[in-house]
SERO-4910 file (N, C-alpha, C, O; in steps of 0.05 Angstrom, whole numbers):
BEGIN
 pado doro    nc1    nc2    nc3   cac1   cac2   cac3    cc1    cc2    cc3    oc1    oc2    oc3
  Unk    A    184   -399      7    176   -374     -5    185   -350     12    197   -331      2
  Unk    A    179   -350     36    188   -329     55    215   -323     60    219   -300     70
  Unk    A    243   -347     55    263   -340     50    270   -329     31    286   -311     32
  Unk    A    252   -343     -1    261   -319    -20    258   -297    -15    278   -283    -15
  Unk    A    234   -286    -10    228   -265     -6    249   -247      6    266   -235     -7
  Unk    A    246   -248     33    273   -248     49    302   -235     47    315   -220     62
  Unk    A    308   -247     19    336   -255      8    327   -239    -11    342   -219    -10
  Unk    A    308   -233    -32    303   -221    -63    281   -208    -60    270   -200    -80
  Unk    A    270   -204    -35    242   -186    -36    251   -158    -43    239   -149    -63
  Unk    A    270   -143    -32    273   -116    -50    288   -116    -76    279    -98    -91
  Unk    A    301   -126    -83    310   -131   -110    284   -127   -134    282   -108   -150
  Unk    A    262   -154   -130    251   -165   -145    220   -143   -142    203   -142   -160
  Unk    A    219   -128   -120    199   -102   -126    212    -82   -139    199    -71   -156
  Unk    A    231    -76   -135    249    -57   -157    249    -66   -184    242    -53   -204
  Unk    A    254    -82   -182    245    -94   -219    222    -97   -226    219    -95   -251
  Unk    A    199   -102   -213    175   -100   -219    169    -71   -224    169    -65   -248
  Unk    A    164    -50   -207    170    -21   -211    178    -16   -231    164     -9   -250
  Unk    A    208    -17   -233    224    -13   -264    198    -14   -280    181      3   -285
  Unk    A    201    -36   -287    185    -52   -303    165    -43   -316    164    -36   -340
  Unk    A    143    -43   -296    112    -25   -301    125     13   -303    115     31   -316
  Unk    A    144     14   -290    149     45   -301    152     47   -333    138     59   -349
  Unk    A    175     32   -337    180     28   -369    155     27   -384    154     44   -402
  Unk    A    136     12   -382    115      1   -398    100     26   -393     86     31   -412
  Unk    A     98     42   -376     76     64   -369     89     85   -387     76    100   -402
  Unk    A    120     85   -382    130    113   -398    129    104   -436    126    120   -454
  Unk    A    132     79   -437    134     79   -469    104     87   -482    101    106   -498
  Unk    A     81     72   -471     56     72   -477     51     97   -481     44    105   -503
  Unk    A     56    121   -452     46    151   -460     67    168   -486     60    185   -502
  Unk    A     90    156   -481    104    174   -502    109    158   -536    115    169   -557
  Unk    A    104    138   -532     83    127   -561     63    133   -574     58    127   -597
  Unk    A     43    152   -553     13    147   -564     13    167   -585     -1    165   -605
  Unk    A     33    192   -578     15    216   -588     28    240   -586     52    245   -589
  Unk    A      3    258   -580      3    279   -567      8    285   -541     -7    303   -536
  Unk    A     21    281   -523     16    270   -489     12    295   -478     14    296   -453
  Unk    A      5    319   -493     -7    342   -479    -41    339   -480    -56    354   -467
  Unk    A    -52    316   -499    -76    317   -492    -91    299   -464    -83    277   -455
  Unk    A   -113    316   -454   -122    307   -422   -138    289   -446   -139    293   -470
  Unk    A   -151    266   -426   -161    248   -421   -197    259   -430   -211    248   -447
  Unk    A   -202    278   -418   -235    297   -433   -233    310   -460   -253    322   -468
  Unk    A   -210    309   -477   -199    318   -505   -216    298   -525   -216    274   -519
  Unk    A   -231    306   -547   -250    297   -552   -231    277   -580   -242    261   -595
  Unk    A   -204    284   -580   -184    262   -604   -169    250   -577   -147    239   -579
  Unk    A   -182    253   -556   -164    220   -533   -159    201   -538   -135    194   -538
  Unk    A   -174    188   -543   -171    156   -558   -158    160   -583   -137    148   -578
  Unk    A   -156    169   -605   -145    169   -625   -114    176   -622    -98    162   -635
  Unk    A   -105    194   -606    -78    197   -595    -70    179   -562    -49    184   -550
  Unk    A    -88    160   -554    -71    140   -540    -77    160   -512    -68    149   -492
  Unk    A    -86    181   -507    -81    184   -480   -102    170   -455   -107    182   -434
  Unk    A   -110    151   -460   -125    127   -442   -105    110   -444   -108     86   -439
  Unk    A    -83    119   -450    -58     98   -437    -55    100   -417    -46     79   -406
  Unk    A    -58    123   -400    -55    130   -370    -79    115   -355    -87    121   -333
  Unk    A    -91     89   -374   -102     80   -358    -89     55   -345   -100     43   -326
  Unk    A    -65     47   -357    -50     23   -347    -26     35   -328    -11     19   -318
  Unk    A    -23     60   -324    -11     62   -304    -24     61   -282    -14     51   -262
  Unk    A    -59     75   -283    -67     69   -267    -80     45   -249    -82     40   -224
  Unk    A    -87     32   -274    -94    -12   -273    -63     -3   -254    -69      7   -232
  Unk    A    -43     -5   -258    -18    -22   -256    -14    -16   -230     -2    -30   -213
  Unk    A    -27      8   -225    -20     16   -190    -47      4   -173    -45     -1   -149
  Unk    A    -65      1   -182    -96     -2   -168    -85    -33   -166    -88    -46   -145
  Unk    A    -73    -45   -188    -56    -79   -172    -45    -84   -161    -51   -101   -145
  Unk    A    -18    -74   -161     -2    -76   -145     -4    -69   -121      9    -82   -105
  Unk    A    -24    -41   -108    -38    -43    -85    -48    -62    -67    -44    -66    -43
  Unk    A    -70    -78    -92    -81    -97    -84    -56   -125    -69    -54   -133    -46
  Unk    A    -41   -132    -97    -24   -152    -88     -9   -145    -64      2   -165    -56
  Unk    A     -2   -119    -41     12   -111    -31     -8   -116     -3     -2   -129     18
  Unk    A    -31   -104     -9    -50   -106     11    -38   -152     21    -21   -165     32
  Unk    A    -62   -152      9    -61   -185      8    -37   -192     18    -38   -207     38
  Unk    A     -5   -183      4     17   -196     15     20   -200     55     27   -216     73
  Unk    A      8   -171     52      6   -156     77    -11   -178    100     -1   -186    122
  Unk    A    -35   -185     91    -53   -193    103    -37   -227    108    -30   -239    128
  Unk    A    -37   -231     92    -26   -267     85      3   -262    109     -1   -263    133
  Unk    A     23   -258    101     40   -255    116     43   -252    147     61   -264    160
  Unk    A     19   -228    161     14   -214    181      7   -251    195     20   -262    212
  Unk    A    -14   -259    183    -15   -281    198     -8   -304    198    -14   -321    214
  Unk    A     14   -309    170     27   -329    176     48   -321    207     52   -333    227
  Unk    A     55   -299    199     73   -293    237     59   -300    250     70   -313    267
  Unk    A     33   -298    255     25   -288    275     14   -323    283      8   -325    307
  Unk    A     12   -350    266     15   -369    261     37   -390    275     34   -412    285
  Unk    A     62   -371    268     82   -379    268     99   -380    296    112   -398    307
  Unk    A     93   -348    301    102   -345    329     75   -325    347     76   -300    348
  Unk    A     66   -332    353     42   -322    371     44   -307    399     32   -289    410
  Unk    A     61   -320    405     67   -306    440     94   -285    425    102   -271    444
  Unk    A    103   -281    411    121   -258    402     95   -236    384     97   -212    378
  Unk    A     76   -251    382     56   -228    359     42   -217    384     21   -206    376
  Unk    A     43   -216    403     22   -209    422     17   -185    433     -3   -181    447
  Unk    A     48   -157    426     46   -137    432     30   -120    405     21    -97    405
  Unk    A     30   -140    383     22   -119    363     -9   -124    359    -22   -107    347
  Unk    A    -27   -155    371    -46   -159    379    -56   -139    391    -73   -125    380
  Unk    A    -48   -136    419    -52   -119    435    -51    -85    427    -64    -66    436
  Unk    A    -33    -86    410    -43    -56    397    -66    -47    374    -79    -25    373
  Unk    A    -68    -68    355    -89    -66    345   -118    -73    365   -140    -67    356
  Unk    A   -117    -83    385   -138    -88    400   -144    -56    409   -166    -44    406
  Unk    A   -124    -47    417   -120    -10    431   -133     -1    416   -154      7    426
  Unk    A   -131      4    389   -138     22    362   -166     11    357   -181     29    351
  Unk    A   -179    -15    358   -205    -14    359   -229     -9    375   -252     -3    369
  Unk    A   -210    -14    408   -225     -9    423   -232     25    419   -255     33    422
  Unk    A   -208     41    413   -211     66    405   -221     79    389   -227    103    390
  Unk    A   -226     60    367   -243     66    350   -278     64    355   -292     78    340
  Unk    A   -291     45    377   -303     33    381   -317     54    399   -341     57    398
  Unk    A   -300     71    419   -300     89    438   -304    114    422   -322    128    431
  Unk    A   -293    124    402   -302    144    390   -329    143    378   -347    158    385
  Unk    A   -333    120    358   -364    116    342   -381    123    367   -398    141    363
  Unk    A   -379    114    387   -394    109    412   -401    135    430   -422    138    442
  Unk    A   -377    155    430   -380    188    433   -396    201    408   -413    219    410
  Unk    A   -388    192    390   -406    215    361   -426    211    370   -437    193    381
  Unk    A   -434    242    361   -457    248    363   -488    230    335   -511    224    336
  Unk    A   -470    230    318   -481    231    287   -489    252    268   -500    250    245
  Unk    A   -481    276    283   -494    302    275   -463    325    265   -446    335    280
  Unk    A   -465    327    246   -445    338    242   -443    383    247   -425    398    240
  Unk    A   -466    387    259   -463    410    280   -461    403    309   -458    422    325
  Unk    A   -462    386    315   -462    379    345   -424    368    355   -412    374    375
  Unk    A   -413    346    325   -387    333    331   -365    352    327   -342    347    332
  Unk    A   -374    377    316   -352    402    312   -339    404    286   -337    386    269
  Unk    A   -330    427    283   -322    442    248   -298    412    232   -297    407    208
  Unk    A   -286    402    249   -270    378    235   -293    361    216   -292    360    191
  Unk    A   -311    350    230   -332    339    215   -356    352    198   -372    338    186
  Unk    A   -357    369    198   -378    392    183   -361    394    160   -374    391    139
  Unk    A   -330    398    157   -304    400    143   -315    377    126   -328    381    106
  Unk    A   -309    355    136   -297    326    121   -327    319    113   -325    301     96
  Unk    A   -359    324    116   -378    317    102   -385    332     74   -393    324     52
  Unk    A   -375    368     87   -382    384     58   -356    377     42   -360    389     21
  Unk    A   -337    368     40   -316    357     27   -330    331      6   -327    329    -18
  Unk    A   -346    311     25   -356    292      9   -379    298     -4   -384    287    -26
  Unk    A   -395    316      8   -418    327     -3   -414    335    -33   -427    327    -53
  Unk    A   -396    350    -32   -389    366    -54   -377    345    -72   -385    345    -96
  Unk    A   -359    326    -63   -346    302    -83   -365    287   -100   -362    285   -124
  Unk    A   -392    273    -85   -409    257    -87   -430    268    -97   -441    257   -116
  Unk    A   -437    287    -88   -459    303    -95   -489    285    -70   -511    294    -74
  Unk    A   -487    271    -56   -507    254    -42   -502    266    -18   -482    279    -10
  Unk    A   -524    258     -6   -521    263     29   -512    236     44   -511    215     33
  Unk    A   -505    241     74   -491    227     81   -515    209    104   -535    223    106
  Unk    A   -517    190    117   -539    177    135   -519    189    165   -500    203    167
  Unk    A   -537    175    185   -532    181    206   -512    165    227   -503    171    250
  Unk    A   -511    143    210   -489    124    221   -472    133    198   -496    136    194
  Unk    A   -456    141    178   -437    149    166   -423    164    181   -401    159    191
  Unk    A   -443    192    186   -427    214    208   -415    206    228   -393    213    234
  Unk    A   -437    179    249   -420    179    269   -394    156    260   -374    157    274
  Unk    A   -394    140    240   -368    129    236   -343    157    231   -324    161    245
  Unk    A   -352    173    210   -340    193    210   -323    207    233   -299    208    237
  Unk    A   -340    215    243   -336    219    269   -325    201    295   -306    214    305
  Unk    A   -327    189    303   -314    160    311   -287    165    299   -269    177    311
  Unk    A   -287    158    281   -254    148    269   -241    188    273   -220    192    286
  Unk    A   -249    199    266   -233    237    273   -217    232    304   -193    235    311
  Unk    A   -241    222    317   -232    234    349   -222    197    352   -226    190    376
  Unk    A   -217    187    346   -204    161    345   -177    177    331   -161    185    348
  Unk    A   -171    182    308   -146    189    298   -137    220    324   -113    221    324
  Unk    A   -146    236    337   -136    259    348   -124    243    372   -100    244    377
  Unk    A   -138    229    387   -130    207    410   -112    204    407    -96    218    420
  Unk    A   -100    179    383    -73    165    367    -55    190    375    -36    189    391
  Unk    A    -64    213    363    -39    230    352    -26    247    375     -3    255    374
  Unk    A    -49    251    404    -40    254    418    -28    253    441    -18    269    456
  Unk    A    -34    212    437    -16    197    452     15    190    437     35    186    451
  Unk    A     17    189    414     46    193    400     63    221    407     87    222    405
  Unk    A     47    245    414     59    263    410     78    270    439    101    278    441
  Unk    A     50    259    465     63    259    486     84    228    497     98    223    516
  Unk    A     77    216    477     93    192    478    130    204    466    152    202    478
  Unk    A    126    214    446    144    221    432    162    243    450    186    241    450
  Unk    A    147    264    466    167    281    482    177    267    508    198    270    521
  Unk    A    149    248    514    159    232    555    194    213    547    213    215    562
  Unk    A    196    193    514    209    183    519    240    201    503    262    190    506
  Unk    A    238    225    490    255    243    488    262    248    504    286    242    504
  Unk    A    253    260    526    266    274    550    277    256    570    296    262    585
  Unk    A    264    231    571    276    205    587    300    199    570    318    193    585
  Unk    A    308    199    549    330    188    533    350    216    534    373    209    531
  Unk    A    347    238    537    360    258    550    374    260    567    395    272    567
  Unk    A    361    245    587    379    238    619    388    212    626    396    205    648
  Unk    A    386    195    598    404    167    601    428    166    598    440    145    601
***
């Protein structure tokens, strides 16, 4: 299977794509009206809950992609183990980091700073619910977990620029 893949893995997602594109574009320009939204009280009668199989079609193929992802990751990692060990070791990095931020939050989103006060009234407002006190500090946790990442890439990104400068 993994040689097919291999050999016809981009081919055979391009045709899948195709595929569900075709079926997404005939369905909406079959139904109807395709200027009516979805809250249009003749929706159903003109077909525009067809945009619900584009959306099925992507919420699966996600899924199947996820899964491919997961299945695969450890058949390598199965397969060849002492070659998987740098990317072990990096996801070990990113949890420990993640693990290290939850562990700095505060849980309080006036205390962890305007980034997280940001990203709760964002959900506040989405959800309409309040948030508990371990949410925030996951919240929070994962913020200053992602600023970490970004600003070890960033100085990663100029130390080995300027080293590849003078090679």
């Amino acid at each position: 299977m993994y040689e097919f893949l291999k050999k016809n893995g981009q081919i055979l997602a391009l045709g899948v794509g195709a595929v569900i594109s075709l079926i997404f574009i005939v369905l909406v320009f079959s139904s109807g009206d395709a200027s009516l939204t979805a809250d249009s009280p003749d929706s159903e009668k003109y077909g525009a809950a067809s945009f619900t199989f584009g959306i099925g079609a992507t919420i699966a193929l996600l899924v199947i992609c996820a899964i491919a992802a997961v299945v695969f990751g450890v058949m390598q990692i199965a397969d060849n183990p002492k070659g998987s060990m740098k990317g072990l070791i990096g996801l070990g990095v990113v949890a420990v980091l993640t693990f290290i931020g939850f562990g700095i939050s505060a849980g309080d989103p006036a205390t962890d700073g305007p980034i997280l006060i940001e990203a709760v009234n964002k959900f506040n407002d989405a959800s309409g619910g309040e948030l508990s006190s371990g949410t925030y500090k996951f919240i929070g946790g994962s913020i200053l977990a992602s600023l970490v990442l970004l600003v070890i890439a960033v100085v990663s990104l100029l130390v080995f620029g300027i080293r590849s400068f003078f090679n």
